[in-house]
C-alpha positions, -999 to +999 in steps of 0.1 A: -731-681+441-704-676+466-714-660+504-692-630+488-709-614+460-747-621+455-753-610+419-789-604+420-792-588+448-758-566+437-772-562+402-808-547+419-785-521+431-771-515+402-807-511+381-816-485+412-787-459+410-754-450+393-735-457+427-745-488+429-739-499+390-701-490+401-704-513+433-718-541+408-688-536+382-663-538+409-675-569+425-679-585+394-647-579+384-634-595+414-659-624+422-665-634+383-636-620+366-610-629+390-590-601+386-605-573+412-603-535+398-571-514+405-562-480+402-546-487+372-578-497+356-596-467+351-584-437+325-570-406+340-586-371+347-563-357+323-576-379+294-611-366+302-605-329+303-584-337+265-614-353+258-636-326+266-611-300+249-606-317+216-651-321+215-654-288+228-684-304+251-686-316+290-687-356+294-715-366+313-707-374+355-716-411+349-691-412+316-663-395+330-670-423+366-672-450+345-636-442+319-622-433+358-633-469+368-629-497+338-618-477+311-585-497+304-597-528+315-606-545+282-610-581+293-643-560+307-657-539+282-644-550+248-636-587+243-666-586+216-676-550+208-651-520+217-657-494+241-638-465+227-609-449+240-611-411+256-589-397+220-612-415+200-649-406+213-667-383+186-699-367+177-717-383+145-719-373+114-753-357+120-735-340+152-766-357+171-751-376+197-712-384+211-704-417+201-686-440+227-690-475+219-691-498+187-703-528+179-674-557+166-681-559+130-692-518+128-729-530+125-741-505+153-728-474+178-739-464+211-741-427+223-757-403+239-779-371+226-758-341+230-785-321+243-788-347+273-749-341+279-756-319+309-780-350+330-751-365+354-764-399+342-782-397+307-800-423+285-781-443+260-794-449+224-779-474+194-778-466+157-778-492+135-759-491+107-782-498+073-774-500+038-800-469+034-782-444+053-815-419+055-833-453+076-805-447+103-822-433+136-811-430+170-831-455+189-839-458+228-813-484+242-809-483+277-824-457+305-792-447+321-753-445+310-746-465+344-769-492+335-753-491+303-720-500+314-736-526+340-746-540+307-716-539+288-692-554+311-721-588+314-719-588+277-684-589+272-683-616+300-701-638+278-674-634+250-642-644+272-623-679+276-639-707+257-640-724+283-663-710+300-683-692+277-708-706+248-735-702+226-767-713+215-788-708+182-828-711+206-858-719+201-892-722+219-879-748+236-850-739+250-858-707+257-881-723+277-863-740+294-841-716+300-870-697+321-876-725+337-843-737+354-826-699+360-837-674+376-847-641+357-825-610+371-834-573+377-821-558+347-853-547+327-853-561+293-840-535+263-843-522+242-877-509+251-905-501+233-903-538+213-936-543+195-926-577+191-908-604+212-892-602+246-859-581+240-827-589+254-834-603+294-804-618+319-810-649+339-791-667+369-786-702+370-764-724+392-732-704+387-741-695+351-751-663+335-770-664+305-785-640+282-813-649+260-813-627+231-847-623+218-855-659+219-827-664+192-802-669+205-791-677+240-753-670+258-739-685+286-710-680+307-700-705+341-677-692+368-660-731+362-663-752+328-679-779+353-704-751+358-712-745+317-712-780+314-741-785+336-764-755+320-758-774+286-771-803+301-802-786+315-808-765+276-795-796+254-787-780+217-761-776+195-743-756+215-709-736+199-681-748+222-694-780+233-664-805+222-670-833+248 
């Protein structure tokens, strides 16, 4: 890591408190990303409260900081699933929860329970969406909204330029290996509550995030392509984007 931005250390912050999940986005988006955040960035106050007008419901603190923050920046929160505009945000079917994000191929939705609307920085849940539409259940995701969004703009790192981003179908192995050349980071693995397996957990290599999914599947993403090169090296497979 550069002397600038130490991402575990920053991400710690970020697991401890919604203020310093904002500091995390923001230096992320200027030491990783390149491009630091702007004022043009977030949404506007005004889209909130038309928000909150059309729903006839308050927005969460940490929903409203986090729209006012990244909310336009795209290249951070949807280059693989979509974080939903302010007009389009909407209460399910079941009028359960207020729907804000979706997943790429409409195979799942985040949200939060509307009667945990009034806590400044609620828990998140995702819904599957199943063939049997009565099996469909709100299920515990992530603790806090601000963690949440931590989460989403790491994700949506992994699924940027080519270049510097790939995947890998695991194994024991590699997985395996994976844990044994990175370093595991703070972010506690979700969803929680898995009876089985290990969940979705971040690691740190040597200028390389990576994401192992479960143990199927792991995700990488270099600050340089010299930088992915050398984690494929370490985790040898058939890895997605690997043309040399």
């Amino acid at each position: 890591m550069t002397h600038q931005f130490n991402l575990s250390a920053s991400l710690a912050g970020a697991v401890a408190g919604r203020s310093g999940a904002w500091t995390f986005i923001r230096d992320f988006a200027a030491h990783w990303d390149g491009t630091a955040l702007g004022g043009s960035d977030g949404c506007t106050q005004a889209e909130l409260d038309s928000a909150e007008a059309r729903l006839g419901l308050r927005l969460p603190t940490a929903l409203r900081e986090a729209y006012l923050l990244v909310g336009r920046r795209r290249d951070l929160t949807s280059n693989h699933d979509a974080l939903l505009d302010p007009a389009n945000l909407y209460v399910d079917d079941a009028k359960e929860a207020l729907v804000f994000r979706h997943e790429n191929q409409g195979a799942a939705s985040w949200g939060i329970l509307l009667d945990s609307l009034q806590n400044d920085d609620p828990a998140v849940l995702v819904r599957l969406d199943l063939a049997d539409k009565r099996a469909e259940r709100w299920e515990n995701w992530l603790e806090r909204l601000s963690l949440c969004f931590v989460e989403i703009v790491l994700s949506e790192s992994l699924h940027g330029d080519e270049q510097l981003c790939d995947y890998l179908d695991a194994d024991d192995h590699s997985v395996e290996l994976l844990e044994s050349t990175a370093v595991r980071l703070p972010i506690p693995a979700y969803p929680p509550g898995e009876e089985e397996g290990r969940g979705t957990r971040w690691f740190l290599g040597r200028d390389v995030l990576l994401r192992d999914d479960d143990g199927m599947a792991v995700l990488a993403r270099g600050r340089t392509a010299e930088d992915l090169d050398r984690v494929r090296d370490l985790i040898p497979g058939d890895w997605l984007n690997d043309h040399r």
